[in-house]
VOTI-32260 format. One record per atom (N, C-alpha, C, O): x, y, z; residue in three letters. Coordinates in pm, whole numbers, padded with zeros to 5 digits, always signed. Layout:
BEGIN
XYZALA;...
//
This chain:
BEGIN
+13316+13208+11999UNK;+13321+13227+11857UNK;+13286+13096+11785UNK;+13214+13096+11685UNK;+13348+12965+11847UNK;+13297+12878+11776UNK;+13134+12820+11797UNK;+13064+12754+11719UNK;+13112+12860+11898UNK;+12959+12817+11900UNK;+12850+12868+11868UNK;+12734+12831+11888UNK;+12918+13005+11787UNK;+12812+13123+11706UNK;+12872+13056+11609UNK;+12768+13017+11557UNK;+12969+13004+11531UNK;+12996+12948+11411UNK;+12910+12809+11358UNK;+12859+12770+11253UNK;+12924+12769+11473UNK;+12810+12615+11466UNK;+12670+12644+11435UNK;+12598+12597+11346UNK;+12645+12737+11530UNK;+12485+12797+11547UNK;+12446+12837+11322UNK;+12379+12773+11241UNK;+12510+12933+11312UNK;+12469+12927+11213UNK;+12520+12834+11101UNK;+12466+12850+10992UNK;+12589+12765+11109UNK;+12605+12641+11003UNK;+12483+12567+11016UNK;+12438+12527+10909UNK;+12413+12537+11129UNK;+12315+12471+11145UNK;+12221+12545+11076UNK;+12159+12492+10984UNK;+12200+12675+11110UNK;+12077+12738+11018UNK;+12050+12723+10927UNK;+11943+12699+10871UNK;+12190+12740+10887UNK;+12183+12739+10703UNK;+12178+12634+10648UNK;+12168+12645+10525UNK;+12182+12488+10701UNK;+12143+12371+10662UNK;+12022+12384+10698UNK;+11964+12298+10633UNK;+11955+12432+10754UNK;+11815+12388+10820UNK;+11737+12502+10734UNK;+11614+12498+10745UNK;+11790+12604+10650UNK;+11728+12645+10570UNK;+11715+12608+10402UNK;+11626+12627+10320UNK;+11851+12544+10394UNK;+11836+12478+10307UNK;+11755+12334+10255UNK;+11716+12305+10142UNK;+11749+12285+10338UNK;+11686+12148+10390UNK;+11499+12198+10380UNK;+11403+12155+10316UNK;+11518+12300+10472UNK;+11317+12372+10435UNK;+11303+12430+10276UNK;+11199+12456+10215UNK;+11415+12438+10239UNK;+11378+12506+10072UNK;+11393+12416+10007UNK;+11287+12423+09946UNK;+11459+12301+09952UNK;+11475+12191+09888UNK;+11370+12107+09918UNK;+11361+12025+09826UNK;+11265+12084+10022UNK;+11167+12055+10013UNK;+11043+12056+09989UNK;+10969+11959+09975UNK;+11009+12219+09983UNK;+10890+12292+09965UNK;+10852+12299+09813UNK;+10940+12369+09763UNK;+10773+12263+09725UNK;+10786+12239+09629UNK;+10777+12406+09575UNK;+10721+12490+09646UNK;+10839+12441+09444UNK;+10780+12607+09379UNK;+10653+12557+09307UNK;+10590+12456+09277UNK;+10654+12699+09295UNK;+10510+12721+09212UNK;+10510+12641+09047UNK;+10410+12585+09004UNK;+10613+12649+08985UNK;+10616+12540+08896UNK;+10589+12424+08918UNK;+10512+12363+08844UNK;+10651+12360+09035UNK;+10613+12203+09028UNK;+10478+12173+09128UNK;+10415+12069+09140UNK;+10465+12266+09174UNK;+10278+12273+09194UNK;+10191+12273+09136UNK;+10081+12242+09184UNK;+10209+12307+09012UNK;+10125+12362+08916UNK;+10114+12226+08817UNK;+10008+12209+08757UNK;+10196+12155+08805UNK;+10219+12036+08711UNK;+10124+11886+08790UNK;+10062+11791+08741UNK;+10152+11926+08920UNK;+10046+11808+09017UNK;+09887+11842+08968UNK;+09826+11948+08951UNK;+09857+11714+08956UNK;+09693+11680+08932UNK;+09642+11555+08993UNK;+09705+11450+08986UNK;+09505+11569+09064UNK;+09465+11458+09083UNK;+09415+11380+09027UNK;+09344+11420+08935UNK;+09422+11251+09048UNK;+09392+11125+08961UNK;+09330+11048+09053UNK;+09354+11068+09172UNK;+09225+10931+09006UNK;+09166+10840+09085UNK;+09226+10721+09057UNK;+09249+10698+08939UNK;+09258+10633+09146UNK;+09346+10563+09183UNK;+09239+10417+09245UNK;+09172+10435+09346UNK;+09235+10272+09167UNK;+09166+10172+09233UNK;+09275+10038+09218UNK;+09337+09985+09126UNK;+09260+10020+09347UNK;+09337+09882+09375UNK;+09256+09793+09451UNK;+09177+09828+09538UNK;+09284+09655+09405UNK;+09225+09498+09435UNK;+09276+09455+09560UNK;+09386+09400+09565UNK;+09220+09471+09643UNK;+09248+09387+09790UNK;+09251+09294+09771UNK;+09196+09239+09676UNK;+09339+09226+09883UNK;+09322+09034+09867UNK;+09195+09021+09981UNK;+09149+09096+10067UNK;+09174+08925+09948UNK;+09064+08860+10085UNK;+09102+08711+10124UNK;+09014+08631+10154UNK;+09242+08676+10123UNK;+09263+08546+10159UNK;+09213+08555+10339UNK;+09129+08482+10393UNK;+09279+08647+10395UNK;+09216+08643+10574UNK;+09088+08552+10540UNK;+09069+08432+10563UNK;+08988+08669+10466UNK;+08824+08681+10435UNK;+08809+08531+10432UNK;+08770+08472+10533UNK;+08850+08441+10278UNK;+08844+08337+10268UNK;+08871+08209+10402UNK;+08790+08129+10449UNK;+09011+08233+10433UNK;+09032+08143+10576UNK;+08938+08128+10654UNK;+08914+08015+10697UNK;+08870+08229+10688UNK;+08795+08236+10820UNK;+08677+08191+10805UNK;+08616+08124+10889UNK;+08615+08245+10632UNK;+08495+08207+10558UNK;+08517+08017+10611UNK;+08448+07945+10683UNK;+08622+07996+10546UNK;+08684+07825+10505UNK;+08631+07760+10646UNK;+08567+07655+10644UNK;+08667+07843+10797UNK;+08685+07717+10881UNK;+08510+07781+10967UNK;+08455+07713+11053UNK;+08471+07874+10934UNK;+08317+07874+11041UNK;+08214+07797+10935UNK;+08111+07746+10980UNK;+08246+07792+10787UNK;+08169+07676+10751UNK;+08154+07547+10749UNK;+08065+07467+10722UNK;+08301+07546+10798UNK;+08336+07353+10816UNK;+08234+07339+10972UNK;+08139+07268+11004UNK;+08310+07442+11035UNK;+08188+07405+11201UNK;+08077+07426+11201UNK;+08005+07360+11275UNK;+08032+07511+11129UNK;+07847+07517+11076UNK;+07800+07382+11042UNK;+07710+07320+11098UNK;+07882+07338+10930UNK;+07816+07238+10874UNK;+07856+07106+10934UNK;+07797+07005+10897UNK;+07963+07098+11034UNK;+07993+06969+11068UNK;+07831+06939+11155UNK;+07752+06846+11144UNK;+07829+07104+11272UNK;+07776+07090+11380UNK;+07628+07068+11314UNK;+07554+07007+11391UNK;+07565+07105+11188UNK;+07505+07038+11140UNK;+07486+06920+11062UNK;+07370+06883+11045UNK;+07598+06842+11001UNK;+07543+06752+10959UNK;+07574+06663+11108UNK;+07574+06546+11071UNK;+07592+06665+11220UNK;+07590+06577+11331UNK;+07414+06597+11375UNK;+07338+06504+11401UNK;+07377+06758+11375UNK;+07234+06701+11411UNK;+07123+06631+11327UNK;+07021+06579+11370UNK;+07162+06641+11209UNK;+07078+06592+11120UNK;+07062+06443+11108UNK;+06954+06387+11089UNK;+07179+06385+11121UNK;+07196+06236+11063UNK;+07155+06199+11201UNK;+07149+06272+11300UNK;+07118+06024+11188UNK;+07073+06000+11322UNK;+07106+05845+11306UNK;+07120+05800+11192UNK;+07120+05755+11427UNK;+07133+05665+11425UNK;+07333+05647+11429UNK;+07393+05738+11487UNK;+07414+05536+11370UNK;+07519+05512+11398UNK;+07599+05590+11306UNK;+07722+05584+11305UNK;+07542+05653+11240UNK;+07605+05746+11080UNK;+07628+05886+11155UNK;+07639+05983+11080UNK;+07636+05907+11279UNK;+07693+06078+11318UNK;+07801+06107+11226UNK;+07799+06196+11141UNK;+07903+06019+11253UNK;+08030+06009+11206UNK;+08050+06084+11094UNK;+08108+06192+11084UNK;+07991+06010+11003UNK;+07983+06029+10850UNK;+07889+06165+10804UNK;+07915+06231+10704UNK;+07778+06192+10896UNK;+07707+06330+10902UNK;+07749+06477+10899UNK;+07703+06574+10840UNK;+07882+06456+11009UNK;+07937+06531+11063UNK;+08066+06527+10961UNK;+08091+06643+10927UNK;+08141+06450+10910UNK;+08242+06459+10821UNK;+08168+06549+10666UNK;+08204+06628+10579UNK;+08078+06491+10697UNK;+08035+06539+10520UNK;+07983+06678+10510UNK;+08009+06768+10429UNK;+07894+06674+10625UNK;+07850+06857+10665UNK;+07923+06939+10714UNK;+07900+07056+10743UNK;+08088+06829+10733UNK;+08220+06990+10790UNK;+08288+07018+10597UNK;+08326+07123+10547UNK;+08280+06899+10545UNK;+08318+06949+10414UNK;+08234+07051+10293UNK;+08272+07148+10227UNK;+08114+06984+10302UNK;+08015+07112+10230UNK;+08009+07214+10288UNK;+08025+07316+10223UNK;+07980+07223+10451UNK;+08026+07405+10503UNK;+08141+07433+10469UNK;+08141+07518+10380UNK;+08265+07392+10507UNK;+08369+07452+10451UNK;+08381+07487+10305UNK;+08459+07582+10301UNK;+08339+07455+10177UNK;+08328+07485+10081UNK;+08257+07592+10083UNK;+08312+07702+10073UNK;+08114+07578+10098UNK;+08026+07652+10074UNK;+08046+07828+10146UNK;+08002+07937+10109UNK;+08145+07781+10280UNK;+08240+07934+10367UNK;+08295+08013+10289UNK;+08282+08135+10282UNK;+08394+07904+10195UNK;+08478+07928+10126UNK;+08412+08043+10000UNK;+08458+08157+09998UNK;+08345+08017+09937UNK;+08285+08072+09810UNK;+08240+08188+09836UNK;+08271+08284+09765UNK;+08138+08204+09972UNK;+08063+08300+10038UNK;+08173+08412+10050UNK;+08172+08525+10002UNK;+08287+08338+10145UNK;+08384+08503+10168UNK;+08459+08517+10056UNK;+08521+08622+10040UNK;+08466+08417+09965UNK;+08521+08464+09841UNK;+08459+08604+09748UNK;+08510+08698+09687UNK;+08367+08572+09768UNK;+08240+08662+09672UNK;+08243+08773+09730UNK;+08266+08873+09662UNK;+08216+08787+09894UNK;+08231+08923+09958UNK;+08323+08971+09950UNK;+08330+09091+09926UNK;+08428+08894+09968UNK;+08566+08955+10043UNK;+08630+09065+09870UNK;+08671+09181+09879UNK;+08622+09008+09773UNK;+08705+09072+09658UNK;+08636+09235+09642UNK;+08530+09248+09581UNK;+08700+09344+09696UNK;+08631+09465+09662UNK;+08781+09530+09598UNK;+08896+09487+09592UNK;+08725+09638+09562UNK;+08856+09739+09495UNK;+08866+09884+09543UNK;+08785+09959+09488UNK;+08933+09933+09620UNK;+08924+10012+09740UNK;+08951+10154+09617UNK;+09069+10177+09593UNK;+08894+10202+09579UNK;+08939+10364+09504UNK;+08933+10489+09601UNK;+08861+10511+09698UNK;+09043+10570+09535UNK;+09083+10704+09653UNK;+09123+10792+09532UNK;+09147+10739+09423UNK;+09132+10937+09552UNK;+09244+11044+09481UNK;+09367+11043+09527UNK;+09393+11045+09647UNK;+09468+11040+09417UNK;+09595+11113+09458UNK;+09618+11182+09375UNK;+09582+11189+09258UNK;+09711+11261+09464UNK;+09786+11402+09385UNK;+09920+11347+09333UNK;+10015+11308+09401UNK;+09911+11352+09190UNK;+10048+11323+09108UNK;+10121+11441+09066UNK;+10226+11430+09003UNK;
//
């Protein structure tokens, strides 16, 4: 007796629980879709932009300069690539991702 008593206490939560969730036809009817746009970050974008231009440009300004100035070749062409990384994935990286939702 008590485990036919349990049995349906459970039902009847478990039917209640499926009806309190299912929306009615009123509040179906009130949902509309809307387009929806949000701004990604691109800091990753930027970082990564930041450090393959510093090694682009170091590893070029080392081949370029010649004589006892590598040093200084290579310092100055890891700072203009890194800038110049920087701006590049800046510019790409900012998009604004739009979708529908149902409100």
């Amino acid at each position: 007796m008590r485990n036919k008593l349990l049995a349906t206490a459970a039902l009847v939560c478990s039917a209640l629980a499926v009806a309190t969730a299912v929306p009615t036809a009123a509040q179906a009817q009130h949902r509309h879709k809307v387009w929806v746009c949000n701004n990604e970050s691109s800091r990753g974008a930027r970082n990564t932009g930041t450090v393959v231009g510093a090694v682009t440009g170091g590893l070029l300004g080392n081949a370029l300069s010649h004589g006892g100035g590598k040093t200084g070749g290579t310092i100055i062409g890891a700072g203009v690539g890194a800038v110049a990384g920087h701006q590049i994935a800046k510019h790409n990286g900012d998009r604004r991702r739009c979708h529908y939702e149902y409100r």
